[in-house]
N, C-alpha and C positions, 0 to 999 in steps of 0.2 A: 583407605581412600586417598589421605594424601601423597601413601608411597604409588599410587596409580600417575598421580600428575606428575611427580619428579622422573618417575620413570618416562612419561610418555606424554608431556607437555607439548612437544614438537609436534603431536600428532592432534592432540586437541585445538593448537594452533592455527593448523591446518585445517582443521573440520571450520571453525568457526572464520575463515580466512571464506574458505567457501563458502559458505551463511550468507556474508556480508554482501560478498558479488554478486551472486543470486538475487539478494536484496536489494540493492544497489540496482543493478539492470532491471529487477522487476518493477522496482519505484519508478524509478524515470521513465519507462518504456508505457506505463498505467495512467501517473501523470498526465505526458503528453496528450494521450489517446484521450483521457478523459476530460480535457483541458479542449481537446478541437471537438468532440461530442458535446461537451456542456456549450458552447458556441455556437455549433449549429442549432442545438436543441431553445436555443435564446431567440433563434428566429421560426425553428420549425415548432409553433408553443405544443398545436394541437398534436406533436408525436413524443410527449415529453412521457405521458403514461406508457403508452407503448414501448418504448425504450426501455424505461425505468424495470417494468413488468418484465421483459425478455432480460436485460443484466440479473432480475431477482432470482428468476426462474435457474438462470447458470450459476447464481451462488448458493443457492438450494442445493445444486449437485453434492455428494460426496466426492471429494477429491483423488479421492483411491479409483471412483470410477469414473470423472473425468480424463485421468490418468489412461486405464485403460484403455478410455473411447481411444484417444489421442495417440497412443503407441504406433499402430500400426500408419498412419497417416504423418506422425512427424518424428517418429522414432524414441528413442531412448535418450537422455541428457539433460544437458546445462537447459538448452535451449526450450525445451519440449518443459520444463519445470517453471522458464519464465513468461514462457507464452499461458500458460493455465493461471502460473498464481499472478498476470499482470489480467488477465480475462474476468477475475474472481474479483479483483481491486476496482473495477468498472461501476460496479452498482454501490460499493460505496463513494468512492469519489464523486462520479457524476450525483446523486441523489444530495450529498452535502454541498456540491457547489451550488445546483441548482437550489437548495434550500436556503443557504444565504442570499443567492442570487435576490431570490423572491421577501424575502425579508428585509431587505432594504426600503426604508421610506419612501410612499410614492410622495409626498410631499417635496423630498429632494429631486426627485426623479423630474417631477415638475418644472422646478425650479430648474434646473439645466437644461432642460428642452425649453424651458421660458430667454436663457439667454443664449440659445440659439445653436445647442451644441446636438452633435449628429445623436444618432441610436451606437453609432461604434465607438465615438469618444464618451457618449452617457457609460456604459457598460466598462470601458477600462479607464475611466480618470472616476468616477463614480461609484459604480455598481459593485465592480471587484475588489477595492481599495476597502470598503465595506463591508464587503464579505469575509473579507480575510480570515478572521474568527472561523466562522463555519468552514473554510475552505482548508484551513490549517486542520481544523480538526478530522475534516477526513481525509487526509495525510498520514496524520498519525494513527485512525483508524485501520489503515493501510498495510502502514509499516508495522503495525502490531498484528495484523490478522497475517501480513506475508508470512512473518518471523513463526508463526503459529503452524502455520499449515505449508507453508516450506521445507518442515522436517519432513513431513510425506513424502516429498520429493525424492527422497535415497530409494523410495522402491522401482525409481526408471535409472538409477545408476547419476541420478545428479549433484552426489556429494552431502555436504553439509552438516549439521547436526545432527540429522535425522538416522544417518549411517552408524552415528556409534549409539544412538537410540535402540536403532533395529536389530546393532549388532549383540548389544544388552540383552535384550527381552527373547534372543534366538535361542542366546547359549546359556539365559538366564544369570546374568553378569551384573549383580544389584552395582555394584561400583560403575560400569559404564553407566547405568541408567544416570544414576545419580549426579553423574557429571555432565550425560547429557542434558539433564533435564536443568542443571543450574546455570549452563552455557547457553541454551533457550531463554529461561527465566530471566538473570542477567542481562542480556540481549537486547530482549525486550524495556527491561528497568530502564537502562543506559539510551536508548533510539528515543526512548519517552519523556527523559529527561532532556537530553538533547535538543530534541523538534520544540520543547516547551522554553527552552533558553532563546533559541533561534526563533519561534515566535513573539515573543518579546522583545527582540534586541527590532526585526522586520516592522513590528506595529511602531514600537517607538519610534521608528523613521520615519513612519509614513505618517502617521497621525500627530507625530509630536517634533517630528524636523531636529530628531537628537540624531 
């Protein structure tokens, strides 16, 4: 096993180089979306089920067969790999923002509309600062379910781990799997670690002015 990586380090490198962009784009890009969705959804209350219900329903999908739906319509790649797993990241995010959202003290909630602040300053000097807990957490929900079902992605030709995965279990190569599956594993470890350093260093800011 480990004459596989001295030999061919550069190339697992590379697999996991592609992971992270993949990751990387699919984050930000879910983020966003899910970030002006849970906003609107703050005003639109009565479409919160509805919504909620239609993201469940498309992460229910298998992703082998959202994959297919989607081939013919946006083709094969990078792209067509981040538009599915940022689509799948929707119903987690939006459901954990809105769940902190909603868990916030109406008693606070009170008290700032008592000193005379809008519904758009309550919700970002308030609401979300509050949240932060629940909203971080599905982030890293995110980035753990990307990193998961992002290996699927090598079946549209999008790179990443998933390729020396597939490429293991084709030609029945126990050493590829095995490095795929610890470059996943790992991955995951290190993104989890990370978001939980960088949620603590962000709360202590905000809550404790360090």
């Amino acid at each position: 096993m480990w004459e596989y990586f001295v030999r061919y380090h550069g190339r697992l490198g590379d697999i996991l180089v592609r992971h992270l962009a993949i990751l990387g784009a699919s984050i930000v890009i879910s983020v966003f979306f899910a970030a002006l969705i849970t906003l609107f959804l703050e005003y639109a209350v009565r479409l919160r089920g509805t919504v909620l219900r239609i993201f469940g329903v498309i992460y229910s999908i298998p992703s082998l067969a959202l994959f297919a739906i989607l081939i013919p319509i946006l083709g094969l790649g990078f792209w067509t790999a981040v538009f599915v797993l940022s689509l799948y990241n929707q119903f987690l995010l939006i459901r954990n923002f809105l769940t902190g959202l909603k868990a916030v003290d109406s008693a606070i909630i009170h008290a700032g509309t008592g000193m005379g602040m809008t519904n758009t300053q309550l919700l970002f000097k308030i609401k979300a600062p509050l949240a932060f807990p629940a909203i971080m957490a599905g982030i890293r929900l995110a980035v753990i379910s990307t990193i998961g079902i992002g290996t699927i992605s090598a079946v549209i030709n999008a790179g990443g781990i998933g390729s020396i995965l597939f490429d293991g279990l084709r030609t029945m190569n126990s050493v590829k799997i095995i490095w795929g599956t610890i470059l996943a594993a790992g991955l995951a470890i290190a993104a989890n670690a990370v978001l939980s350093i960088l949620e603590r260093k962000i709360y202590k800011k905000i809550f404790l002015g360090k």
